[in-house]
C-alpha positions, 0 to 999 in steps of 0.5 A: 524561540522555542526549539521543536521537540524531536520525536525520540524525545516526546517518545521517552516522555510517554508512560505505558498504560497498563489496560486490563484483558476485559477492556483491551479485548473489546477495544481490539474486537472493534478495531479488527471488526471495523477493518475486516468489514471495510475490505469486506466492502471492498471485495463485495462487488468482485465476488458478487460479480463472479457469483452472478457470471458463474450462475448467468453466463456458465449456466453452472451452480457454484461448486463447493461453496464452503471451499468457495467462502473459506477461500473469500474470508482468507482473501478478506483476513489477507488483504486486511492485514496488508494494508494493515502493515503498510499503514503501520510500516511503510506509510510512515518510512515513506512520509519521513524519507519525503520530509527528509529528504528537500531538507538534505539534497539540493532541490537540483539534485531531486530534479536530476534523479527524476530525469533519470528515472524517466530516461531510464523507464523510457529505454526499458520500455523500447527494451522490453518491446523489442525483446519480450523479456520477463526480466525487462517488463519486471525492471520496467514495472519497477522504474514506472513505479519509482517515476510514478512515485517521484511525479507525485512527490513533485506535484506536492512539492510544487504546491 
């Protein structure tokens, strides 16, 4: 049987290719174009909404409009390169922390951490009603994650 090749391995193997200025800068302008445009898309009903409140419901013209479109296209090349970063960098940490993971923790042990997240998330949330803390909705809202987080990869592993 043929053992699997590891990543760091089949990564030595691959050689660098050297692309010049005049095709790599149309190549990047596509990219960046199709990515500008998909949160373009996205964003597109909340600003027409805003728009349409501001004009029908305020009875006022939108004032300064080029601030107003310079505004938008920072919040459009912001959210771009957000979610930019997480395809890049935390997707991938993610899916090999969840790969790795059944292989080195008893399935048990899994188990046990995700009923105490529970449990934990369960005592914020009577903490942070009783006490109206910033510091304990914060925690809370970190704990709902992390439970959150940990009921999806369950329902993956149950299938």
């Amino acid at each position: 049987m043929r053992r699997p090749v590891s990543i760091r391995c089949y990564m030595s193997r691959l050689r660098r290719i050297k692309i010049p200025i005049g095709t790599a800068l149309p190549m990047i302008w596509n990219y960046a174009r199709t990515k500008i445009g998909e949160q373009l898309r996205a964003v597109a009903f909340i600003i027409v909404y805003l728009v349409a409140f501001k004009i029908l419901v305020l009875n006022t013209p939108p004032a300064n409009a080029l601030q107003l479109s310079a505004g938008i296209g920072m919040v459009v090349l912001g959210l771009t390169f957000f979610l930019e970063g997480l395809f890049l960098g935390l997707m991938p940490l993610g899916e090999r922390v969840g790969l790795q993971l059944p292989q080195r923790c008893n399935i048990a042990v899994i188990m046990f951490f995700g009923l105490l997240l529970g449990g934990v998330q369960r005592w914020l949330s009577q903490l942070s009603h009783r006490s109206g803390s910033p510091v304990a909705s914060s925690i809370l809202r970190i704990a709902q994650a992390l439970r959150d987080r940990f009921l999806s990869s369950l329902s993956v592993m149950m299938l």
